[in-house]
C-alpha positions in Angstrom: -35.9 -24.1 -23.3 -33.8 -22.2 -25.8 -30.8 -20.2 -24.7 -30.1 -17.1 -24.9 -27.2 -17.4 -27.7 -29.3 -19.7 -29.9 -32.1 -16.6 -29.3 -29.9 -14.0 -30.4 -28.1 -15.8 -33.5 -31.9 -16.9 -35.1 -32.5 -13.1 -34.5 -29.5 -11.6 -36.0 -30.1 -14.2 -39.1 -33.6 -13.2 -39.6 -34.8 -11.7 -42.4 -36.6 -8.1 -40.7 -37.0 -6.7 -44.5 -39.3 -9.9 -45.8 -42.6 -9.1 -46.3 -45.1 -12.4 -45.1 -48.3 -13.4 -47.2 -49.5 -16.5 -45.4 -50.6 -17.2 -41.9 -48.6 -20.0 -41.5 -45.8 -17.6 -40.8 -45.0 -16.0 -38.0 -44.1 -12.3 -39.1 -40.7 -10.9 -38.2 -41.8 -7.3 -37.8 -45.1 -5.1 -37.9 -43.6 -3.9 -40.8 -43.3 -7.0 -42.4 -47.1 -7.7 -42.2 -48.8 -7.1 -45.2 -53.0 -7.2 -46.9 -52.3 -10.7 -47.6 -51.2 -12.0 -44.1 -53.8 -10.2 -42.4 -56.3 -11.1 -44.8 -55.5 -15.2 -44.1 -55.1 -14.9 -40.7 -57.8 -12.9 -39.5 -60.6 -13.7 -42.6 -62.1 -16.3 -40.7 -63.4 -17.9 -43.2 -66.1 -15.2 -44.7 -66.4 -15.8 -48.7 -64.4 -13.3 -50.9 -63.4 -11.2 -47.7 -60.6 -9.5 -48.5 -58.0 -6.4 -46.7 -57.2 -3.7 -49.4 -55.5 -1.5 -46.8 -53.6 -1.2 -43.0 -51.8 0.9 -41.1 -50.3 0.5 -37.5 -50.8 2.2 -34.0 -47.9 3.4 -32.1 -45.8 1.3 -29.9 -46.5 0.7 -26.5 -42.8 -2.0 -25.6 -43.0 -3.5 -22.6 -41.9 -7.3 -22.0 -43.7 -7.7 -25.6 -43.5 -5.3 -28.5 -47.3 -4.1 -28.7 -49.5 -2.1 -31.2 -53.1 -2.4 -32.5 -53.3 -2.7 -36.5 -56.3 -1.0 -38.6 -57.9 -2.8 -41.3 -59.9 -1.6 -44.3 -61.8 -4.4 -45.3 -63.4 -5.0 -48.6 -67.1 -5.1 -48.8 -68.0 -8.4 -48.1 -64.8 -8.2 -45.1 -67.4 -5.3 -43.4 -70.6 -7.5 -44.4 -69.5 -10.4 -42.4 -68.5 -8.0 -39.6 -64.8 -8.6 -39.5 -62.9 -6.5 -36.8 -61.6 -3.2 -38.5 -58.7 -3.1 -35.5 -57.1 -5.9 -33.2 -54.3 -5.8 -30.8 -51.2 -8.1 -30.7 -48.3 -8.6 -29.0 -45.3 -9.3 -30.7 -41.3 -10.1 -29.9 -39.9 -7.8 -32.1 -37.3 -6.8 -30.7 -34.3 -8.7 -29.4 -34.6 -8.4 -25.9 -38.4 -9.6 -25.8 -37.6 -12.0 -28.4 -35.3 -13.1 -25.0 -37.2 -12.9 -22.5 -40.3 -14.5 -24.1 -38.1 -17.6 -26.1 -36.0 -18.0 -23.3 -38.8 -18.1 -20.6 -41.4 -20.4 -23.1 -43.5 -17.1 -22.0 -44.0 -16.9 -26.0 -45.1 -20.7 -26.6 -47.0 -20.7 -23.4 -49.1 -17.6 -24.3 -49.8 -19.5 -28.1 -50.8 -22.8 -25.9 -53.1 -20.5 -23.9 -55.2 -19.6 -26.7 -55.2 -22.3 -28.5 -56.0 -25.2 -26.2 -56.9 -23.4 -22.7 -59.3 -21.0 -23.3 -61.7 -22.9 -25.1 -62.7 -24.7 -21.8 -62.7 -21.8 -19.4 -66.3 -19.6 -18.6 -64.2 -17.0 -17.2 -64.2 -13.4 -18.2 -60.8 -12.9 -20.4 -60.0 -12.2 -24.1 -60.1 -14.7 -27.1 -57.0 -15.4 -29.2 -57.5 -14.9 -32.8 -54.4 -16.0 -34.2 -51.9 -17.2 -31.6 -48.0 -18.9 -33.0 -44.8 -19.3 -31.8 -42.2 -20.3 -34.3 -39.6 -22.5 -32.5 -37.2 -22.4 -35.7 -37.1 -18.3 -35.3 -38.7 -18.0 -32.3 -41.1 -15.3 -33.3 -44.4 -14.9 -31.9 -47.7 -13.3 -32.7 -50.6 -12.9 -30.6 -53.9 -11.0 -32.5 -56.6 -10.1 -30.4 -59.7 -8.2 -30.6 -58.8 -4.6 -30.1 -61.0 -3.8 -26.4 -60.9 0.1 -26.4 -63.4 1.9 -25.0 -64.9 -1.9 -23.8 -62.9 -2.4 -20.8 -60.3 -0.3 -18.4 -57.5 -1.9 -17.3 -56.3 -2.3 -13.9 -53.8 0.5 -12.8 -52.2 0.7 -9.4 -53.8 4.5 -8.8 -57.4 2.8 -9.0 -58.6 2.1 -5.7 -60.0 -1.7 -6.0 -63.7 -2.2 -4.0 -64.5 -5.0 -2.3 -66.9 -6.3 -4.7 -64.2 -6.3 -7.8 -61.7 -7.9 -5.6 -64.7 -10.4 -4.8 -64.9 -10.7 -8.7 -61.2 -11.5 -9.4 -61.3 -14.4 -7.1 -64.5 -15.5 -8.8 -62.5 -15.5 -12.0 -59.2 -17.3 -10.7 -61.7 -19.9 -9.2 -63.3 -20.6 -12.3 -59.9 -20.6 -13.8 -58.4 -22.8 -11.5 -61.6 -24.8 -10.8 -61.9 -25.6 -14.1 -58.4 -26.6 -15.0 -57.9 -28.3 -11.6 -55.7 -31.7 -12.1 -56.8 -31.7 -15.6 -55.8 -34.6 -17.8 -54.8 -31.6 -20.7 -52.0 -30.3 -18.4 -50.4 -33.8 -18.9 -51.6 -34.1 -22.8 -49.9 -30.8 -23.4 -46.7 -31.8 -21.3 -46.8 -28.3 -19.4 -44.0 -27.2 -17.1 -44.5 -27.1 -13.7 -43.8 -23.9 -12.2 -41.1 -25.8 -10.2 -39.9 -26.5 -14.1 -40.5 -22.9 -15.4 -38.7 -21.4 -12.4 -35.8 -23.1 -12.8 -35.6 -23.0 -15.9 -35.5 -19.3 -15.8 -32.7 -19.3 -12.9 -30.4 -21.3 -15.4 -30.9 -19.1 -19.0 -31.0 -16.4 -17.0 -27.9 -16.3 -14.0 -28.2 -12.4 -13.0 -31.7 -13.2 -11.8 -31.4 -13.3 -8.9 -28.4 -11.1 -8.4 -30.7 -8.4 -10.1 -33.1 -9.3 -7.1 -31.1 -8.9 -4.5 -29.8 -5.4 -5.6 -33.7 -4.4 -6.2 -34.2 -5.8 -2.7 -31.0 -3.8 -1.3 -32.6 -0.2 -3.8 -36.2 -0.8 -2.4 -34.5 -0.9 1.4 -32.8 2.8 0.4 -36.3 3.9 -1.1 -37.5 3.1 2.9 -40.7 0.7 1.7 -39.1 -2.4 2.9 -40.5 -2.9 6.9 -38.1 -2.6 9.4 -38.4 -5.7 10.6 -38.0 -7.9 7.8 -34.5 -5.4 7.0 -32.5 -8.4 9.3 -33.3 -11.2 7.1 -31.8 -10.0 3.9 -29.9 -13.3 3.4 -32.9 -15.3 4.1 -34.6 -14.0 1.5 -33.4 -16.0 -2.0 -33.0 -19.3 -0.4 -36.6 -19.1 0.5 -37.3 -17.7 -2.7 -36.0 -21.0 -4.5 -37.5 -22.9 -1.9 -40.9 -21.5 -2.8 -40.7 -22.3 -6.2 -39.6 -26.1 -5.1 -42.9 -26.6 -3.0 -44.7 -26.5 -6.8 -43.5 -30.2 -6.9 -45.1 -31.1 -4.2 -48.6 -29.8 -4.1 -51.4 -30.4 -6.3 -51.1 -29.0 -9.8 -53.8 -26.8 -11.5 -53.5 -24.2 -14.8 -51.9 -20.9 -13.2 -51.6 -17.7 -14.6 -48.1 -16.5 -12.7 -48.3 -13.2 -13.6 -51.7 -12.0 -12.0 -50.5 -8.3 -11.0 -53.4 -5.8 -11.2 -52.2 -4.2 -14.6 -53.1 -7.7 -16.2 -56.8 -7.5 -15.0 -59.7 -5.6 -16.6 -62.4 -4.2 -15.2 -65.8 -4.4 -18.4 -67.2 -1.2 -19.1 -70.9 -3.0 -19.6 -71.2 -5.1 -16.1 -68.3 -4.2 -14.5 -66.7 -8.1 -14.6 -63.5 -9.0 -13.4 -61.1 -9.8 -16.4 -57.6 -11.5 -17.0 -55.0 -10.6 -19.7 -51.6 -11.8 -20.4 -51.3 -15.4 -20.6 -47.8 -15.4 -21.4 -46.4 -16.8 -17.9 -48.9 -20.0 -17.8 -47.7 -23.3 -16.1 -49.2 -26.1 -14.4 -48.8 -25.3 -10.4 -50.5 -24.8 -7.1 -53.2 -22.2 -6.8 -52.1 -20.4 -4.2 -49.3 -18.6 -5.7 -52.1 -16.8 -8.1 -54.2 -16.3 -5.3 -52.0 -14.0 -3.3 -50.4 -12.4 -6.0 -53.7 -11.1 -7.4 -54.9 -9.2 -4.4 -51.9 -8.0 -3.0 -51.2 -6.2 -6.2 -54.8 -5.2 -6.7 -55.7 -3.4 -3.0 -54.7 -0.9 -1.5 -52.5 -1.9 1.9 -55.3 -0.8 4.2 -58.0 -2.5 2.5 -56.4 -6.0 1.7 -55.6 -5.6 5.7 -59.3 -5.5 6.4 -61.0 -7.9 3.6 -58.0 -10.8 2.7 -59.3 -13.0 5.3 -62.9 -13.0 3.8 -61.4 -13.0 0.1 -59.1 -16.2 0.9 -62.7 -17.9 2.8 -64.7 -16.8 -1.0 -61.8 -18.5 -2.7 -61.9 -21.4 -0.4 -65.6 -21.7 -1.0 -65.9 -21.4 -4.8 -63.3 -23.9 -5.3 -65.1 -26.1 -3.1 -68.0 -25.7 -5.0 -66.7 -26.8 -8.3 -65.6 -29.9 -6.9 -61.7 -29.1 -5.5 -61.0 -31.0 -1.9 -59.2 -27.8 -0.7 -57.0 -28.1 2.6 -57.4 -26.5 6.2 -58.1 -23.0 6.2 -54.7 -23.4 7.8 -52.7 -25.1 5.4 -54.0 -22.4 2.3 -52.5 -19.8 4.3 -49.4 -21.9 4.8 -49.4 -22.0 1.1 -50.3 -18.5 0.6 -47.2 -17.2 2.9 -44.8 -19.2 1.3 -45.9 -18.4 -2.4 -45.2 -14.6 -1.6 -41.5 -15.4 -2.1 -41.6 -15.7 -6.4 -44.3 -13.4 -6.5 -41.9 -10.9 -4.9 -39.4 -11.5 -7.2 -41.1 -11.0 -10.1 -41.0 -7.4 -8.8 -37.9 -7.0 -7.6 -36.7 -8.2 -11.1 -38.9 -5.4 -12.3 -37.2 -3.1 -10.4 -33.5 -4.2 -11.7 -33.9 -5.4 -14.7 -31.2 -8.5 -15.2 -29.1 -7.9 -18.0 -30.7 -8.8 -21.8 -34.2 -8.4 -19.9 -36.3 -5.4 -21.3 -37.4 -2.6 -18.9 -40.9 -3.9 -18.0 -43.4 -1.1 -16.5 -42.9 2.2 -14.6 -40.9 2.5 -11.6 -43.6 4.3 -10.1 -46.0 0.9 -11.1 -43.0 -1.0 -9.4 -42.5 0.4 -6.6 -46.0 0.9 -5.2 -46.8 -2.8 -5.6 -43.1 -4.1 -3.9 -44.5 -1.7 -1.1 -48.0 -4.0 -1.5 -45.5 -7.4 -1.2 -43.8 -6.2 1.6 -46.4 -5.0 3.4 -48.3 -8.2 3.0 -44.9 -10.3 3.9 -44.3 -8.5 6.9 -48.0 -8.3 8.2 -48.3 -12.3 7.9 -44.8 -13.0 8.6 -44.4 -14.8 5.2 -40.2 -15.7 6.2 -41.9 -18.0 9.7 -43.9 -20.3 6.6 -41.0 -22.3 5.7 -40.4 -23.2 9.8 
């Protein structure tokens, strides 16, 4: 992984006036993207199709620098139906361009798109054009643009029983699929084991920055009084979470399966995933318990975890996984709480050269979800 120095010096050297032509380079900057580049990169191939005009949405920065781009195609661009919008995700900036070099969240995203989705049947967005630069470390992801197709997942929607049903269809299928793969090791993936401490060392105020989200969220009153005592407890175990990923059985996993990354189809109401950026090889489990503790609503993941986690259990099963004991997933499940939390609490208090990530009011609401589920399964006694 790059650090954070050799980051910021290929930033400050890059060329953010340059205007790009070809695909085979990653742009710099929206601005920077011009008829030519869009019309190589996303002509796919359709005789004589040509852009003679663009213009750019607003912002929307979050980890990634986002906007959707608006083509005017020429004639025989419209004939062969090529999109008139996309969406991509960018690191512009020089705090994304961070977060996502330092991380590999930019190269993983690119891998993703390129060699992973191709062999999943699971509802989730193609990549159209999908590059990392390792020289500049600039990244692109183009997309098709899914407004007014889907509606993304948002904290104030209240999650049924059926769509939470649906996202564990889809992280089976994902998972399922992908299960001790031979492409994980043709692709030389990180573990998450890997990817998690590789993020500790580019990134020392980590878990500082935890701890002082952890000490905030006790102040805001959402962290259960019982749970208050074992403060110190909580980072060791956090690192020791990350640890058991060398031990158990390796799939494809997402990592970053919090509710605002799913999509709910406007035509048959399918389950969807987004943002591939945090991808590793690693243990299911972690995805598992992420995903539905950020989706539901404390109440209802209190009265329908134990029948999701049984669904899971049995799709997996029926794509050809061995899964353990009923009591051994929830082991696992308890223990993989600990990164999952983190990647909260880091949202929370940003470390310094991390971007600010999504709305506190996003944040706190789904560290209230973590602890919640923590406390109610006693997540601290797994590591006993």
């Amino acid at each position: 992984m790059a650090e954070i120095e050799e980051i910021t010096q290929a930033f400050e050297a890059d060329d953010k006036e340059s205007k790009v032509y070809s695909a085979s380079v990653v742009p710099p900057t929206y601005d920077s993207i011009t008829d030519e580049w869009l019309t190589d990169a996303l002509g796919g191939g359709v005789a004589g199709a040509r852009v003679v005009g663009h213009s750019l949405d607003e912002r929307d920065d979050g980890s990634s620098n986002r906007r959707r781009i608006f083509m005017d195609w020429n004639d025989a661009g419209k004939a062969g139906g090529l999109p008139p919008t996309v969406f991509c995700k960018m690191s512009e900036n020089l705090a994304n361009r961070i977060t996502l070099a330092a991380s590999g969240a930019a190269e993983g995203e690119a891998i993703f798109y390129n060699h992973i989705r191709p062999l999943l049947d699971i509802e989730s967005f193609t990549g159209i054009y999908a590059k990392f630069d390792p020289e500049t470390f600039r990244s692109l992801i183009v997309m098709p643009d899914m407004v007014n197709k889907v509606t993304f997942g948002h904290h104030s929607i209240e999650v049924t029983k059926e769509m939470a049903e649906g996202q564990v269809r889809t992280l089976a299928g994902l998972h399922g699929t992908m299960y001790e793969h031979p492409i994980l090791k043709d692709l030389k993936l990180r573990s998450w084991a890997e990817w998690w401490k590789d993020m500790m060392d580019v990134t020392p105020m980590f878990g500082p920055s935890c701890m002082k989200a952890w000490d905030e969220s006790a102040e805001l009153g959402i962290i259960p009084s019982g749970m208050l005592k074992h403060r110190e407890e909580i980072w060791p175990l956090t690192m020791a979470s990350a640890a058991r990923h060398h031990e158990l059985p390796h799939t494809y996993t997402h990592n970053d399966v919090h509710f605002k990354n799913w999509y709910i189809t406007n035509e048959g109401q399918r389950m969807g995933l987004s943002d591939w950026q945090c991808c590793t090889k690693g243990h299911w489990s972690r995805d598992l318990m992420y995903a539905l503790t950020t989706a539901m609503t404390i109440d209802n993941r209190r009265a329908w975890m134990e029948d999701l986690v049984k669904l899971y259990v049995e799709e997996m099963k029926a794509r050809g996984v061995a899964m353990p004991s009923l009591e051994d997933v929830w082991k696992n499940l308890r223990q993989q709480s600990m990164t999952a939390l983190a990647f909260w609490t880091i949202t929370l208090v940003p470390a310094p050269s991390m971007p600010d990530m999504q709305p506190r009011d996003i944040t706190v609401e789904f560290l209230k979800r973590f602890y919640a589920w923590m406390d109610d399964y006693d997540a601290l006694a797994a590591f006993k």
